[in-house]
C-alpha positions as CSV (number, residue, x, y, z in Angstrom):
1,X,-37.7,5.3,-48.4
2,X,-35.6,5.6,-45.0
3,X,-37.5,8.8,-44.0
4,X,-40.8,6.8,-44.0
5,X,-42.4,6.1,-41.0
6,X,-43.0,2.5,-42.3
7,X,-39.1,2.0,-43.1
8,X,-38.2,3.4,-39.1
9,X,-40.4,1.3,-37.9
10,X,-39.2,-1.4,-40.0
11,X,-35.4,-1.0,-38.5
12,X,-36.8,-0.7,-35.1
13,X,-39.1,-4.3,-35.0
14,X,-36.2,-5.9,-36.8
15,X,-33.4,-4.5,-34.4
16,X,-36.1,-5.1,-30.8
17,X,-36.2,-9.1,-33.0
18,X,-32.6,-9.5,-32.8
19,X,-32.2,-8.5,-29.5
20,X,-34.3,-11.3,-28.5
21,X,-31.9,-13.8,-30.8
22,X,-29.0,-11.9,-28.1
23,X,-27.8,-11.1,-31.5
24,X,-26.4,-7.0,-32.3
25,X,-25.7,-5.4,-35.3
26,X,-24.9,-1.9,-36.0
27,X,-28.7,-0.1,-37.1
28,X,-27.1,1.0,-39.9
29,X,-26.7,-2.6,-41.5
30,X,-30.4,-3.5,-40.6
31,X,-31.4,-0.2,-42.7
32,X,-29.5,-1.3,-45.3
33,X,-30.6,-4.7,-45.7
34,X,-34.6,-3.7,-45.2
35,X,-34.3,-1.0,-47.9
36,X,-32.6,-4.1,-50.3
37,X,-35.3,-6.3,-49.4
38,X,-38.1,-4.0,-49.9
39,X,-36.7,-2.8,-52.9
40,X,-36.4,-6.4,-54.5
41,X,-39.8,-7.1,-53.2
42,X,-40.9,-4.2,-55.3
43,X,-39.1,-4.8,-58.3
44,X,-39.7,-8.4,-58.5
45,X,-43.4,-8.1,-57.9
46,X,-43.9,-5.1,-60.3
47,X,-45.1,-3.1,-57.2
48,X,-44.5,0.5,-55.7
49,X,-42.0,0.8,-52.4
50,X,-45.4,1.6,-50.3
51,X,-46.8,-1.5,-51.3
52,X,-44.2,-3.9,-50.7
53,X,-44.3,-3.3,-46.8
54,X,-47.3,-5.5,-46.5
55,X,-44.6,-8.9,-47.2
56,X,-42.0,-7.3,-44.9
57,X,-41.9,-9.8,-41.8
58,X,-39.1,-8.0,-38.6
59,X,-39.2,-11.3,-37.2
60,X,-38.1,-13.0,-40.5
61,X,-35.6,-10.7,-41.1
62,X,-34.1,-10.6,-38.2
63,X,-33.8,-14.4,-38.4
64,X,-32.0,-14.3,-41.8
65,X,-29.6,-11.3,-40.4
66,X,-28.7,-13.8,-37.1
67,X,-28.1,-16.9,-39.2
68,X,-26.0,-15.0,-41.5
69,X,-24.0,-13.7,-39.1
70,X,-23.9,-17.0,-37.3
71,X,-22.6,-18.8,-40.6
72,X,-19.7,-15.7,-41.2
73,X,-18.6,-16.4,-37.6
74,X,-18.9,-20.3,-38.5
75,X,-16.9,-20.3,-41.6
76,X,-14.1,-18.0,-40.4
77,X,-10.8,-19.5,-39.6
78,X,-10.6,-16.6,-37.5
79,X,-11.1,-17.3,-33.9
80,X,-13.8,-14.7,-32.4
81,X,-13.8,-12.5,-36.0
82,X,-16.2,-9.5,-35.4
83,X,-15.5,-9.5,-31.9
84,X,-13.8,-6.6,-30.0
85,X,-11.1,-7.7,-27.9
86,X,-11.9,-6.8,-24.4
87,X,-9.6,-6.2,-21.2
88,X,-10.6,-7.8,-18.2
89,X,-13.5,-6.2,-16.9
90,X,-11.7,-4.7,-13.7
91,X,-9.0,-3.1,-15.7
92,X,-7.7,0.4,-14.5
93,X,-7.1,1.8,-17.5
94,X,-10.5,0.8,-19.1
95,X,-12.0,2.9,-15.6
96,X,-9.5,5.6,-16.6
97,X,-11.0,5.9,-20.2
98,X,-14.6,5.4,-18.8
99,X,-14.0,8.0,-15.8
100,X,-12.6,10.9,-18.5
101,X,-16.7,10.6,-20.9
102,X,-18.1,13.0,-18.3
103,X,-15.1,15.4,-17.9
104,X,-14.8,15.4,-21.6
105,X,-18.3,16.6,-22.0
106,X,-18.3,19.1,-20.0
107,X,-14.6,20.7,-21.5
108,X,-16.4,20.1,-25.0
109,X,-19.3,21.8,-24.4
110,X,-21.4,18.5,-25.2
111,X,-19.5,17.7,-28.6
112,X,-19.8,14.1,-28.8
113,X,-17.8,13.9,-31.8
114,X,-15.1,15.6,-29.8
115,X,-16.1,12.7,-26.4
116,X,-15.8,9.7,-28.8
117,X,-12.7,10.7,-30.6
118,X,-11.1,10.9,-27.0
119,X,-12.4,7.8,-25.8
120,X,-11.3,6.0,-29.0
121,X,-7.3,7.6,-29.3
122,X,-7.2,6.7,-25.2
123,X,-8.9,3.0,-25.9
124,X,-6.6,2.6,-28.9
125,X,-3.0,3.7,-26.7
126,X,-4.2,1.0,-23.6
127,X,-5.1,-1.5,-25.9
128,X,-1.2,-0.9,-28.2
129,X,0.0,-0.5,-24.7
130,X,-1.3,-3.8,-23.3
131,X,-0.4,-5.9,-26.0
132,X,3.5,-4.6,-26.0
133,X,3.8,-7.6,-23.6
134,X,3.7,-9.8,-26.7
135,X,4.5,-7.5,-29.2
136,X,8.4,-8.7,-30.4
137,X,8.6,-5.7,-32.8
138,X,7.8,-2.9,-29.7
139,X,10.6,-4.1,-27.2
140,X,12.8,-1.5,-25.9
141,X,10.2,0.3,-27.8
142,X,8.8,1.9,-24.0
143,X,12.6,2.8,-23.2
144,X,14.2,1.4,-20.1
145,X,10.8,1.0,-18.5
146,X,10.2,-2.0,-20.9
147,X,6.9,-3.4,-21.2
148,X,5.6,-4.1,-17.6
149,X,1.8,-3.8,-18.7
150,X,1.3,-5.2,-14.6
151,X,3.1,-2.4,-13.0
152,X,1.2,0.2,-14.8
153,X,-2.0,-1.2,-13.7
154,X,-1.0,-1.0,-10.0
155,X,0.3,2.3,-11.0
156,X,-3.1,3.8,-12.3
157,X,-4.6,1.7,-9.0
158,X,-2.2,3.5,-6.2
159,X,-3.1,6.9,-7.9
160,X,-6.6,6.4,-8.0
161,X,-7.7,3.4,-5.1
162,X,-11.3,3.3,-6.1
163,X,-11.0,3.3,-10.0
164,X,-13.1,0.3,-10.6
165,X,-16.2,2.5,-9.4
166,X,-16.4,3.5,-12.9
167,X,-17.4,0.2,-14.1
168,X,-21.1,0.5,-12.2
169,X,-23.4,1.9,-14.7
170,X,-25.1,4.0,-11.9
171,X,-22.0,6.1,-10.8
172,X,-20.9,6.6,-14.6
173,X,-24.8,7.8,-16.1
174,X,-24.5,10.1,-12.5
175,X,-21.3,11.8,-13.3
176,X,-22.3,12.4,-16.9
177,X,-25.4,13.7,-15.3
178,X,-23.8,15.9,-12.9
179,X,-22.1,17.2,-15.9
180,X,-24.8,18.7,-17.0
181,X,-25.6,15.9,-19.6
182,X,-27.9,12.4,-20.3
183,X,-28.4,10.3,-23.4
184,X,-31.5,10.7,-24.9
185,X,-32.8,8.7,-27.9
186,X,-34.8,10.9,-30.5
């Protein structure tokens, strides 16, 4: 079913729907609840896969998809569950991890895999890094330096003055370019 050209442009429709509702989910979700609900369409109405397309309704489905995840959200006792936590958007060390993408693809030779794990082990240190300052289990944990998340951020913004260039869109997708490299969709 997901190589058809009916279920792709099922995922896309449904995906373009909930962008409208300001609402994202990963693709991957949205392909697996199509191919459940085309495949209980089916089943239920005694029909083949093919046929069950004509009752498949992006705008519907997206609906459902948002107020479920508006209801998980509602009905957590989590405050913002499903939410990544983000650093202020001037941080230095968020322009630091966003300033090494191009310079990783080009010592990678393009491996994205290779890009992403970076980004990700550099993300995760910051992010363990930034929340020492609360963290009563990691004190003395950084050695006599302690936890002075405030000092490293001046740190990181002595070394490099103009860091928070890296944080317009336009200089980032240029250096990636000048790399040698762009993202494409297929």
């Amino acid at each position: 079913m997901r190589n058809t050209k009916a279920f792709k442009e099922a995922v896309a429709q449904t995906l373009t729907e909930l962008a409208r509702r300001g609402v994202t989910l990963a693709p991957a979700t949205v392909e697996d609840t199509i191919e459940k609900q085309i495949t209980a369409v089916a089943e239920r109405l005694g029909i083949q896969v093919r046929s069950a397309w004509r009752y498949f309704d992006a705008s519907v489905t997206a609906d459902r998809l948002a107020q479920s995840l508006a209801s998980f959200e509602e009905s957590s006792s989590e405050k913002d569950v499903g939410q990544a936590p983000m650093p202020p958007i001037d941080n230095p060390e968020l322009a630091l991890v966003l300033a090494g993408v191009p310079d990783s693809l080009a010592q990678t030779g393009g491996d994205l895999y290779a890009v992403i794990i970076n980004v990700a082990v550099n993300a995760w240190m910051a992010g363990h890094i930034h929340g020492e300052d609360g963290c009563p289990g990691c004190d003395g944990g950084r050695g006599p330096a302690g936890h002075d998340w405030e000092a490293r951020m001046r740190t990181i913004t002595e070394l490099q003055p103009n860091i928070t260039k890296w944080f317009d869109r336009d200089v980032w997708t240029r250096a990636v370019n000048d790399a040698g490299y762009a993202v494409t969709r297929r």
